[in-house]
C-alpha positions in Angstrom: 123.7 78.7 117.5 123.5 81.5 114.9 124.2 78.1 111.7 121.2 77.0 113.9 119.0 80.0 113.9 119.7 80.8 110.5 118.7 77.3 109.4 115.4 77.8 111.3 115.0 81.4 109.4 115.6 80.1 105.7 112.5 77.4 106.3 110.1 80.5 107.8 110.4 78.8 111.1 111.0 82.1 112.8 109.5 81.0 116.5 112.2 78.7 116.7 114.9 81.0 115.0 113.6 84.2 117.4 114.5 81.6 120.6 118.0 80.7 119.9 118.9 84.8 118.9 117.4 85.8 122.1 119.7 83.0 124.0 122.4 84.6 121.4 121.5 87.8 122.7 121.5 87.0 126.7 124.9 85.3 125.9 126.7 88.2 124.1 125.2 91.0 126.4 128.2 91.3 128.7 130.8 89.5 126.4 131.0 90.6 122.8 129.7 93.7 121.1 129.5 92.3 118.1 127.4 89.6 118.9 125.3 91.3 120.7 124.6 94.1 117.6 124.3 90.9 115.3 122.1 89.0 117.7 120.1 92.3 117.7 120.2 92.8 114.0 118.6 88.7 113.4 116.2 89.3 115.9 115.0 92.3 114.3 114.9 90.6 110.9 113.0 88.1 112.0 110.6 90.1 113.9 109.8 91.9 110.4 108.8 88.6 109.4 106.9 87.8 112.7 104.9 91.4 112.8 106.4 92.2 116.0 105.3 95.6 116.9 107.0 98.5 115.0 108.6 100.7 117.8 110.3 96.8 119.0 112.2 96.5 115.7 113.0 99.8 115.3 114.6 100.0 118.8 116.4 96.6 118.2 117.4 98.2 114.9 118.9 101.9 116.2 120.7 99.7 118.8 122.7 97.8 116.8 123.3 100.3 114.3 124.5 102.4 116.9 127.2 99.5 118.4 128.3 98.9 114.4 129.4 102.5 113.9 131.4 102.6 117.0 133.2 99.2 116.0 133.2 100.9 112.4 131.5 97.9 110.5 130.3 99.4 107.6 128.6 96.9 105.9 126.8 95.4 109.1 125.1 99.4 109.2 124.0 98.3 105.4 122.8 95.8 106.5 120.6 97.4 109.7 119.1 100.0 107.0 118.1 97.1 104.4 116.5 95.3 107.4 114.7 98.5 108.1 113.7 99.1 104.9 112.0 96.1 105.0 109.7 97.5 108.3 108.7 100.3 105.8 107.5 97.3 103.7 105.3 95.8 105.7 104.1 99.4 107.0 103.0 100.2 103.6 105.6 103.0 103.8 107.0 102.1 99.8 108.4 105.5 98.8 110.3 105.0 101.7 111.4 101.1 101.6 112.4 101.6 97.9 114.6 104.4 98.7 116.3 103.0 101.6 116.9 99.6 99.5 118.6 101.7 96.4 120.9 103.7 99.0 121.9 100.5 100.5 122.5 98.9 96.5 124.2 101.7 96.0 126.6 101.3 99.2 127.0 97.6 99.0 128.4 97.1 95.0 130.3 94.6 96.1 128.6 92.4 99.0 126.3 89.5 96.8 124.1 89.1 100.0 122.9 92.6 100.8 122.6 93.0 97.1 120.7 89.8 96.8 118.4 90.8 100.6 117.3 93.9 98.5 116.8 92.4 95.2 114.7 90.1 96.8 112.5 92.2 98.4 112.5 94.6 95.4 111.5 91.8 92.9 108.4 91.0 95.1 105.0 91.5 93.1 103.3 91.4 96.3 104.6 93.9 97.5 104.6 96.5 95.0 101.4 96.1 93.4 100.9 97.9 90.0 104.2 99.4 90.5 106.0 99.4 86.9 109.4 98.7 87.8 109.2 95.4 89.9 109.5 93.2 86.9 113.2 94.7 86.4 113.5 94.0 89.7 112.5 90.3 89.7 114.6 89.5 86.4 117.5 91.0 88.4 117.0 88.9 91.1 116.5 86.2 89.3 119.9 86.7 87.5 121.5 87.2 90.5 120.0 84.1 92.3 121.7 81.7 89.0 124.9 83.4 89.1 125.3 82.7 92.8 123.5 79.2 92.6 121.1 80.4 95.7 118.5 77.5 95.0 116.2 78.9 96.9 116.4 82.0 95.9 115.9 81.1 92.5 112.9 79.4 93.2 111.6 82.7 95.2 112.4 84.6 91.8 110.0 81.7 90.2 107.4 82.7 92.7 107.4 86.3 92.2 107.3 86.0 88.2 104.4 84.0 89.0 102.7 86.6 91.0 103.1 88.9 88.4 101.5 86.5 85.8 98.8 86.1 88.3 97.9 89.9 88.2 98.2 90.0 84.4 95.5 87.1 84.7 97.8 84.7 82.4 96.5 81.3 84.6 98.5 78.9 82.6 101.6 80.9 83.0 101.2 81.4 86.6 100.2 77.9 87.3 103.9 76.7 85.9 105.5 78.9 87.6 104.0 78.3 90.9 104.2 74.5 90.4 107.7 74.6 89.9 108.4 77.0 92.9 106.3 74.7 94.9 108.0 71.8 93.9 111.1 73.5 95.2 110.0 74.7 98.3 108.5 71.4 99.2 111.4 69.1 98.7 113.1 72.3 101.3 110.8 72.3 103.3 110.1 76.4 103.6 106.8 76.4 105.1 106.0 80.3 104.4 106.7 79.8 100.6 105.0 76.7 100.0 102.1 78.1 101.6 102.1 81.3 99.6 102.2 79.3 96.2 99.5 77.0 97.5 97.2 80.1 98.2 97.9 81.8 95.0 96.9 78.2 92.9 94.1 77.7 95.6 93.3 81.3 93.9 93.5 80.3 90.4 91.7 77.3 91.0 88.6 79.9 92.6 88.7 81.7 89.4 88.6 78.8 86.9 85.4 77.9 88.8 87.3 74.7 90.6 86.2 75.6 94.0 86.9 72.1 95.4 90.5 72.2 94.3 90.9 75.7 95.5 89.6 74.8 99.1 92.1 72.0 99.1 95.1 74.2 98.4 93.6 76.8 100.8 93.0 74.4 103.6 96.8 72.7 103.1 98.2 75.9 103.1 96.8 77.4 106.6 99.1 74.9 108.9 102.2 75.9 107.0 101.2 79.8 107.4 100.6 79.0 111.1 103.8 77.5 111.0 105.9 80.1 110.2 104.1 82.5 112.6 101.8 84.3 109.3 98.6 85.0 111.2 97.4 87.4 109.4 98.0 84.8 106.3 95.8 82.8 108.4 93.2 85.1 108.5 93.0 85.9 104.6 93.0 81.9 104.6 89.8 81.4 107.0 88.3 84.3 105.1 88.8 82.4 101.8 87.4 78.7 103.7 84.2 80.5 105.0 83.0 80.7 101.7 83.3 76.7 100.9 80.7 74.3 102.2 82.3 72.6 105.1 80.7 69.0 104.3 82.6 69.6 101.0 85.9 70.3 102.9 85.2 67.1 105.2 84.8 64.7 102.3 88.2 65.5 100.8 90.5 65.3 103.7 92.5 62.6 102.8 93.7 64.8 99.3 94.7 67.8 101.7 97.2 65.0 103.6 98.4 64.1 100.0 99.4 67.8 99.5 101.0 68.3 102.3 103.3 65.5 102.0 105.5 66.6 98.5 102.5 66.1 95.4 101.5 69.4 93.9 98.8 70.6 91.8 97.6 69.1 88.8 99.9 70.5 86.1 103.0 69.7 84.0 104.7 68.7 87.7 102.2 66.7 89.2 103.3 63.3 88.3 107.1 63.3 88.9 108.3 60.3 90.7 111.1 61.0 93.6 113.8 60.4 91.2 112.7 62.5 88.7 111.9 65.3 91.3 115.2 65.0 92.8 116.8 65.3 89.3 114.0 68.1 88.6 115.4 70.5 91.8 118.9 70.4 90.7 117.6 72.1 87.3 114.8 74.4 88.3 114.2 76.1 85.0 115.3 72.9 82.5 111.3 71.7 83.1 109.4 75.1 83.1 107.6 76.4 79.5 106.5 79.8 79.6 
């Protein structure tokens, strides 16, 4: 069950991951304390991700830190502040995250995943707006994602650099970048990532005046946002789409169910046959020209 949930987490399909960790949970109650602070620990991570309310996580959170000290698990209690340092994220609360996610570095020298959780969330563009130090960040997690071969990390690392080329308003850049991540995440099938590139080039597309394009990458994107539980994604999506014509949205339907299935947008990508794409994910940086 937890292979299974984790599975479910790792594509963004975090409905389906939350309902096996609270079966986890019921189960371990009464039998195991340690499954029952990890069970509380995924469900917590998860519900980050969800935008479950605040004071649910943070109870979820306390609780299993609290059963990890009394079995004496350092690393698990690591791993209960990074998760909390990511809440502090998605409250806007940054001083706070980026402290919390340099105490746990700090703790953690030698544990690759809780180095590579906070990395991760570090290297996010998104996240940290104009904040000089997150390129640092996303080179490091870059790094880190090659020397582990975490394939989809390094593709997340693609997506970052990409956001960060999208705020310096270098389009081409960005474009390969995204393309490439999107290529990655498609043959994966993560539904949250894919999504999040598509908006971004549905962006690009806005600003180089291709609104067509742009509302076709907007309107593709929406299901997979819904998919992985991102309504407020959803909402920044519909915003976006009430701006297009909708008889121009209804004549190009059938190129929204050509982007959903693996093609991407036009760019150095967008004519790979399966082979080649197959070939292409086993080498993610081999085809990309900055």
């Amino acid at each position: 069950m937890a292979d299974q949930a984790e599975v479910h987490k790792c594509k963004s399909e975090y409905s389906e991951a939350w309902t096996i960790q609270t079966k986890m949970l019921q189960i371990a109650t009464n039998r195991s304390a340690y499954w029952h602070a990890v069970a509380l620990l995924n469900l917590a991570e998860i519900a980050v991700s969800m935008g479950v309310q605040k004071q649910d996580v943070l109870g979820n959170i306390e609780l299993a830190k609290s059963i990890f000290t009394t079995l004496n698990l350092k690393l698990l209690i690591i791993c209960c502040d990074a998760t909390l340092a990511d809440l502090y994220i998605r409250e806007k609360d940054l001083p706070t995250a980026k402290r919390l996610f340099k105490k746990c570095l700090e703790l953690a020298t030698e544990h690759s995943e809780i180095k590579l959780f906070c990395f991760e969330r570090l290297g996010n563009a998104s996240f940290w707006g104009a904040d000089e130090s997150t390129p640092g960040w996303t080179t490091i997690f870059l790094i880190h994602s090659l020397k582990l071969k975490a394939k989809l990390k390094v593709y997340k690392a693609l997506q970052f650099l990409g956001q960060m080329f999208f705020t310096y308003k270098d389009e081409n850049t960005a474009v390969s970048l995204f393309t490439v991540a999107l290529v990655g995440f498609t043959y994966m099938d993560v539904h949250q990532s894919r999504a999040e590139c598509m908006l971004r080039l549905g962006d690009i597309s806005n600003r180089c005046g291709d609104l067509l394009k742009a509302a076709e990458l907007w309107e593709t994107a929406r299901p997979l946002f819904e998919k992985s539980s991102q309504m407020m994604e959803v909402q920044c999506v519909d915003k976006r789409l009430s701006c297009v014509d909708s008889n121009v949205l209804d004549h190009h339907r059938e190129n929204i169910v050509r982007l959903v299935r693996l093609e991407v947008p036009s760019g150095n990508l967008s004519h790979l046959e399966d082979e080649e794409q197959m070939e292409f994910i086993g080498e993610p940086l081999n085809q990309l020209t900055i």
